[in-house]
VONULO-350988 format. One record per residue (C-alpha): residue number from 1; x, y, z. Coordinates in steps of 0.02 Angstrom, whole numbers. Layout:
// residues N
{atom NUM, {X, Y, Z}},
...
This chain:
// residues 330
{atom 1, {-509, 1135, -1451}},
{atom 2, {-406, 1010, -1551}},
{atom 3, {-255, 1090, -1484}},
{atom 4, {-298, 1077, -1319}},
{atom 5, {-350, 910, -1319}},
{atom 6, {-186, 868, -1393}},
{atom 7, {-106, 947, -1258}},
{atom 8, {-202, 840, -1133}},
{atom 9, {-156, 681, -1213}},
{atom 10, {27, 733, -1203}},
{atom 11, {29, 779, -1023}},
{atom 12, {-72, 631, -993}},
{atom 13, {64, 521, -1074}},
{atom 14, {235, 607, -1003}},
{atom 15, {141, 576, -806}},
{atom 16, {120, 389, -870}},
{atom 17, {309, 371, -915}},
{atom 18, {381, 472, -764}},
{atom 19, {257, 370, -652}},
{atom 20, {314, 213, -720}},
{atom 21, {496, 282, -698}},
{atom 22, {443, 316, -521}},
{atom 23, {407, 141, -480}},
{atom 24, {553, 31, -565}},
{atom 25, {682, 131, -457}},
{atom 26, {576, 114, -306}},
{atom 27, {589, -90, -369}},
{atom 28, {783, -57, -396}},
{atom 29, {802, 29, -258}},
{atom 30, {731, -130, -153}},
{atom 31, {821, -247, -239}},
{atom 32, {1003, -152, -204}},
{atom 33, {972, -99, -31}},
{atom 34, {869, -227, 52}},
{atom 35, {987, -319, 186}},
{atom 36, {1007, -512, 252}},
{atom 37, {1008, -566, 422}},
{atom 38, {1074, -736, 467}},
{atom 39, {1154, -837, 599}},
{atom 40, {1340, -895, 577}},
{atom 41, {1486, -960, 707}},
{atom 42, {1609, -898, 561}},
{atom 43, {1693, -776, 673}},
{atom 44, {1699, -922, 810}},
{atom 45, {1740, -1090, 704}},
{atom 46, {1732, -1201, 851}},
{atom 47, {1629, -1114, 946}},
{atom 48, {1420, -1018, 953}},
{atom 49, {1355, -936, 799}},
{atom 50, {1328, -739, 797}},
{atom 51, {1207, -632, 710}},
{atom 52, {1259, -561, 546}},
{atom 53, {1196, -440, 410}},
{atom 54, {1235, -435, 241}},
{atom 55, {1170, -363, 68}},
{atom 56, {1064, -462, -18}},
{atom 57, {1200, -512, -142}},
{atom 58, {1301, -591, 8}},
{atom 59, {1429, -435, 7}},
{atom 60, {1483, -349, 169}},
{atom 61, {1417, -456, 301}},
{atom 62, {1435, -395, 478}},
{atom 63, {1439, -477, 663}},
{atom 64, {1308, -364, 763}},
{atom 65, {1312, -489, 925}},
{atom 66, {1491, -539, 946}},
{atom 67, {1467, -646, 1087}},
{atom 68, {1571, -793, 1107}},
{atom 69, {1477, -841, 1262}},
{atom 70, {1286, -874, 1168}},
{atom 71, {1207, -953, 1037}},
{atom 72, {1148, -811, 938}},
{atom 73, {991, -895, 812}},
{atom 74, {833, -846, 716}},
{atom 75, {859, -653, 678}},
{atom 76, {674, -583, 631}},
{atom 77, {682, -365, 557}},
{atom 78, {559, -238, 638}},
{atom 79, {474, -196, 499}},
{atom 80, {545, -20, 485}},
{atom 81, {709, -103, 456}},
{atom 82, {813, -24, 600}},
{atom 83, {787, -156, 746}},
{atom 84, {819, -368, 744}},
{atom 85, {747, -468, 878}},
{atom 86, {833, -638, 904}},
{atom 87, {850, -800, 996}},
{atom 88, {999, -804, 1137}},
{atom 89, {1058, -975, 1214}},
{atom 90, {1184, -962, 1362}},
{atom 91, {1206, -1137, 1449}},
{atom 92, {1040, -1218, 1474}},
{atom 93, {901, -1058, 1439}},
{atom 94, {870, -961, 1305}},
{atom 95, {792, -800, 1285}},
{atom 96, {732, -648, 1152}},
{atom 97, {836, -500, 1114}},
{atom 98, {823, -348, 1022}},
{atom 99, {962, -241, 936}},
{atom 100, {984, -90, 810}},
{atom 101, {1053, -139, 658}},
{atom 102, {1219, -61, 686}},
{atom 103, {1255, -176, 847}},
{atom 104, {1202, -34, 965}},
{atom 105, {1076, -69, 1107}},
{atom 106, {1055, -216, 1141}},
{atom 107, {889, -252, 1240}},
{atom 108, {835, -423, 1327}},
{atom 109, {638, -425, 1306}},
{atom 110, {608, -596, 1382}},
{atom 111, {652, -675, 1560}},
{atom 112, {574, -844, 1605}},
{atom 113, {631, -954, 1690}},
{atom 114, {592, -1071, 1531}},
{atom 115, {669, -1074, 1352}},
{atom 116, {603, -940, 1251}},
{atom 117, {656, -891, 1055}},
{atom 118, {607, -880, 882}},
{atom 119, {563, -727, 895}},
{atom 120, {447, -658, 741}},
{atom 121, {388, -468, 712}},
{atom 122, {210, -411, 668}},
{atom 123, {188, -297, 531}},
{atom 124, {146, -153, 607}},
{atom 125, {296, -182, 733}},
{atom 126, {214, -162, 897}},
{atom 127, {214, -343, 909}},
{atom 128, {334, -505, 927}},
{atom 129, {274, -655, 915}},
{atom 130, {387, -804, 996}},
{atom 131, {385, -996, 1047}},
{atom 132, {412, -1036, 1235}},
{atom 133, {395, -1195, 1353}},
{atom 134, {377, -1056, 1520}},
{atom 135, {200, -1128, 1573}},
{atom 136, {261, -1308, 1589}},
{atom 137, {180, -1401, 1447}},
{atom 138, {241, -1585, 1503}},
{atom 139, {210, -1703, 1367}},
{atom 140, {242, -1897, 1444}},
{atom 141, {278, -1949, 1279}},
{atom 142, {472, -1855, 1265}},
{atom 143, {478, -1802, 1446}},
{atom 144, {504, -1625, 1404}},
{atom 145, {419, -1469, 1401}},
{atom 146, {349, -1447, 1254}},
{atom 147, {334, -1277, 1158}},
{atom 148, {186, -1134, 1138}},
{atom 149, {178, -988, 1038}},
{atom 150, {137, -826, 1143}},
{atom 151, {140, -650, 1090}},
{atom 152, {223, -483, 1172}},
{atom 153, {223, -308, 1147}},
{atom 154, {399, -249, 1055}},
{atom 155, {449, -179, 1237}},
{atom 156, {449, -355, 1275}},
{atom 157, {295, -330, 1423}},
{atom 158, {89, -388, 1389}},
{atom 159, {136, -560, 1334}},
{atom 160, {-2, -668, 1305}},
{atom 161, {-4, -846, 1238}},
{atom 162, {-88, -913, 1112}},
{atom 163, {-67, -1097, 1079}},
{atom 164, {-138, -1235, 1198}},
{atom 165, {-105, -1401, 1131}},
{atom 166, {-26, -1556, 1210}},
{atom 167, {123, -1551, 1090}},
{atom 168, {247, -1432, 1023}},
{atom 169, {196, -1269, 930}},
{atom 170, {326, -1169, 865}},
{atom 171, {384, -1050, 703}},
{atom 172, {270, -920, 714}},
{atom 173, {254, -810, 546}},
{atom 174, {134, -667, 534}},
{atom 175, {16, -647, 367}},
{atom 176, {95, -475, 287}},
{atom 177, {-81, -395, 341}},
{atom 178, {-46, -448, 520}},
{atom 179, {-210, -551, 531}},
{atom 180, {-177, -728, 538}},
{atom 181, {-12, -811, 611}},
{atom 182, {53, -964, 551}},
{atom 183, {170, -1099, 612}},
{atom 184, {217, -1271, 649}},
{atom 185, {154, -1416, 766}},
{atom 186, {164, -1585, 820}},
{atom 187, {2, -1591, 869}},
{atom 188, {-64, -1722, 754}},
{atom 189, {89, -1825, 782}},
{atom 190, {205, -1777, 626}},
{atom 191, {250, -1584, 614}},
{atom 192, {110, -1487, 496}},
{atom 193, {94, -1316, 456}},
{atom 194, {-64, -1228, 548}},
{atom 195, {-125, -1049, 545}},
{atom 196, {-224, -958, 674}},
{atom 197, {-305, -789, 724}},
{atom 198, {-191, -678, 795}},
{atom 199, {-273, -703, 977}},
{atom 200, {-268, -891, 958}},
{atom 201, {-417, -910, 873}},
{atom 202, {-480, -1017, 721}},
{atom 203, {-325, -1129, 707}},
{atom 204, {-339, -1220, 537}},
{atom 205, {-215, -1367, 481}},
{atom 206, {-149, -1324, 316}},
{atom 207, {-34, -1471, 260}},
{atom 208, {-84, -1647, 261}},
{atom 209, {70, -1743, 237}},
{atom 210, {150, -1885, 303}},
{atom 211, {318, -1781, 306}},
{atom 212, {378, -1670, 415}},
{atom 213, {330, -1475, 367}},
{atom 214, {391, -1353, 453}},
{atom 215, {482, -1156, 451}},
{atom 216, {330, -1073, 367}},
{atom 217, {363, -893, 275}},
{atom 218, {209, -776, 198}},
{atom 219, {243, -714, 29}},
{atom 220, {234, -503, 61}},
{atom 221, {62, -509, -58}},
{atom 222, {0, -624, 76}},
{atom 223, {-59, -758, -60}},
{atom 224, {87, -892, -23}},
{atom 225, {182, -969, 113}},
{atom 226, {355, -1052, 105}},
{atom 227, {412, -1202, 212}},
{atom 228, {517, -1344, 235}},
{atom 229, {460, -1515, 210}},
{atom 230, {519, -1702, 204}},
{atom 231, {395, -1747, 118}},
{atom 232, {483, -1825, -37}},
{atom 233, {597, -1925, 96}},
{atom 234, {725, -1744, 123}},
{atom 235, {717, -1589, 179}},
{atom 236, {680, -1491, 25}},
{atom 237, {591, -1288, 14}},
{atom 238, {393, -1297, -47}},
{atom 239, {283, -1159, -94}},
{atom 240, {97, -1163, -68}},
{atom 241, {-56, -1063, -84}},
{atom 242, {-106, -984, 97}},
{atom 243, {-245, -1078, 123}},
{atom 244, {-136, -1234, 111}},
{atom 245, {-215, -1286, -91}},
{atom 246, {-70, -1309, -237}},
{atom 247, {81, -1382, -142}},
{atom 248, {245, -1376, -269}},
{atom 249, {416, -1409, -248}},
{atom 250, {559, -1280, -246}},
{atom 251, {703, -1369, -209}},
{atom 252, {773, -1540, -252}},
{atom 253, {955, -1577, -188}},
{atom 254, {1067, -1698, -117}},
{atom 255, {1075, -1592, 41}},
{atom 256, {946, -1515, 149}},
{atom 257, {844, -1354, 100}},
{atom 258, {761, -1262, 233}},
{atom 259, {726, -1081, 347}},
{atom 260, {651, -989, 181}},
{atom 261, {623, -827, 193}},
{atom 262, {561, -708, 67}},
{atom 263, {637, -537, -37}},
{atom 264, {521, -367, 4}},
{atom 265, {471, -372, -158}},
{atom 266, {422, -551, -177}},
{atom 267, {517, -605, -317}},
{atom 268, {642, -717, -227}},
{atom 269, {661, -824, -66}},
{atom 270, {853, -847, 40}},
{atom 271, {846, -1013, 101}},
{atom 272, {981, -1114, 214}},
{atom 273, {1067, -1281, 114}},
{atom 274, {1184, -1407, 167}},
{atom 275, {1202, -1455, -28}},
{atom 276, {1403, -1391, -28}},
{atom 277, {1458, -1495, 100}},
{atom 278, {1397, -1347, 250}},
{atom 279, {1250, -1263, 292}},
{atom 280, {1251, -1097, 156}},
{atom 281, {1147, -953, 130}},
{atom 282, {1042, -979, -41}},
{atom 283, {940, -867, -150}},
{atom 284, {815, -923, -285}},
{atom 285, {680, -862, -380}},
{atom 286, {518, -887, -297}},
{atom 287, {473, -1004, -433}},
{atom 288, {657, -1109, -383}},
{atom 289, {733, -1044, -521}},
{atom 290, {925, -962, -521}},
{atom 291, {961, -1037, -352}},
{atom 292, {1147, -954, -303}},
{atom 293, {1246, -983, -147}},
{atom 294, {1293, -812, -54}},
{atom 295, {1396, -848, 76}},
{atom 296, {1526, -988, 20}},
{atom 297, {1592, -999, 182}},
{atom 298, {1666, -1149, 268}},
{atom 299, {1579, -1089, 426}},
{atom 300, {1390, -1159, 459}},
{atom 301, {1270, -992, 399}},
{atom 302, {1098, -1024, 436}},
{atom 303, {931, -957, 464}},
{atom 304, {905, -794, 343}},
{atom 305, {800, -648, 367}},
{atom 306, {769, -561, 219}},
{atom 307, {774, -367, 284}},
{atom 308, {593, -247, 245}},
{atom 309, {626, -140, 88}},
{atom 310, {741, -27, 105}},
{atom 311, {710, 151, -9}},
{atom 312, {833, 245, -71}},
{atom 313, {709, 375, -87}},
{atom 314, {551, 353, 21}},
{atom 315, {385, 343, -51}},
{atom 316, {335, 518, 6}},
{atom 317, {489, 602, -73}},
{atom 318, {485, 496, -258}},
{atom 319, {290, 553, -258}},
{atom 320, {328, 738, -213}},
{atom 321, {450, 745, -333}},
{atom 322, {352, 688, -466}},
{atom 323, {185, 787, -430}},
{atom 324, {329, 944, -437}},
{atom 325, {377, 881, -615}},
{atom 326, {191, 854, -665}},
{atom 327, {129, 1016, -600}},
{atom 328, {286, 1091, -703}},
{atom 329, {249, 1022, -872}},
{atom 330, {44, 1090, -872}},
């Protein structure tokens, strides 16, 4: 009986080790081969910015658009990692694209005789979420159209909006449990971060500031959002808790600090920075810590995406192999 008990304990402790194996190269994994997306006019100097990809240690980037004749912006990942929907501007409209990540099949989802962009994925991917002035918002006070957030299905058809306000809404973000989206208005005069129901529902104000907060990001736990705010007189990158509580400071630079986005894994956020002279592509730790420029180009990059986690080895596979080695060793 001793023996056998013994023997328990041991098999017991080699599943611990192997499973905790299991999961620090499903982290490393993540951190290698997770991607950034990111607008950039590098390959035309003078001239529109394209959409790029790179890995997340700013090596290899890519064009995917290569379009001299559009304003390629605000690249948001399908959540499977394969697909990037993104803002277009030729001359005076703008509209919502999709493409596979090798620059292959390229879609146009959106046709309105309005602006529409900033295009943002739901979590489950059937979704995009996207900011649009197509049912003639006027606002006497800029003489504009101001902006709405609406939702469509992936294929681009069943769109539906979901803001009604008399100023701009814009910036959409989805929760990582694809319950609550949040983003920016004007609504009560200076820019604040909201959050809503996914049908429009149960909009909430979340920042009360005098500044200007804006470009809000969920944390992938769902427990904190990112966002730009002028708060402290500059555009610097804040963290807070998701239901607005425990504002703090990220960033504090001569430049401006904006368009964070966080890693799959939580642990850090790629931000956009004028602080080098041009707008950069930044990483930091998602307390601000370690903050390193990636792209050291004399081009403007902007607007990062940070990519879903990418596996090496999927989930399913790591998990088969180790019940194998388990079932082995009893």
């Amino acid at each position: 009986m001793n023996f056998m008990r013994k023997n328990r304990i041991a098999r017991i402790c080699r599943f611990t080790v192997m499973l905790g194996f299991a999961l620090i190269s499903v982290n490393q994994a993540q951190s290698l081969d997770s991607m950034i997306a990111f607008s950039s006019n590098r390959d035309n100097p003078d001239g529109n910015p394209d959409i790029f990809i790179m890995k997340s240690d700013g090596s290899k980037p890519r064009n995917l658009t290569r379009n001299i004749a559009s304003r390629d912006l605000h690249p948001s990942w399908s959540p499977d990692g394969t697909k990037i929907a993104f803002e277009s501007h030729s001359e005076d409209d703008s509209e919502v694209y999709v493409i596979d990540v090798d620059g292959k099949n390229l879609i146009q989802l959106t046709k309105a005789a309005e602006s529409d962009g900033h295009p943002s994925w739901s979590p489950d991917g059937l979704k995009i979420a996207f900011t649009s002035r197509r049912d003639g918002n006027f606002t006497g006070q800029f003489f504009a159209l101001d902006l709405e957030v609406f939702v469509m299905g992936a294929d681009g058809g069943s769109v539906v909006r979901l803001t009604r306000s008399a100023e701009s809404d814009a910036d959409p973000s989805w929760s990582p449990d694809g319950k609550k989206i949040a983003f920016e208005s004007q609504r009560d005069l200076d820019y604040e971060i909201y959050v809503m129901d996914t049908d429009g529902q149960n909009v909430v104000r979340l920042t009360q500031s005098i500044g200007w907060d804006s470009d809000p990001s969920w944390s992938p736990d769902g427990k904190h959002i990112a966002f730009r705010s002028v708060r402290d007189r500059d555009y610097e990158i804040c963290i807070m808790d998701a239901d607005g509580g425990n504002v703090v400071r990220l960033t504090q630079s001569l430049g401006w600090d904006g368009e964070p986005s966080w890693s799959p894994n939580g642990t850090r956020i790629a931000f956009a920075s004028s602080r080098d002279g041009n707008s950069e592509i930044y990483v930091m730790d998602a307390d601000g810590g370690n903050q390193i420029n990636l792209t050291q180009n004399p081009a403007s990059d902007s607007k990062p995406a940070w990519s879903p986690a990418q596996l090496s080895v999927s989930p399913k596979e790591s998990m088969l192999t180790l019940w194998a080695t388990i079932k082995a060793s009893q």
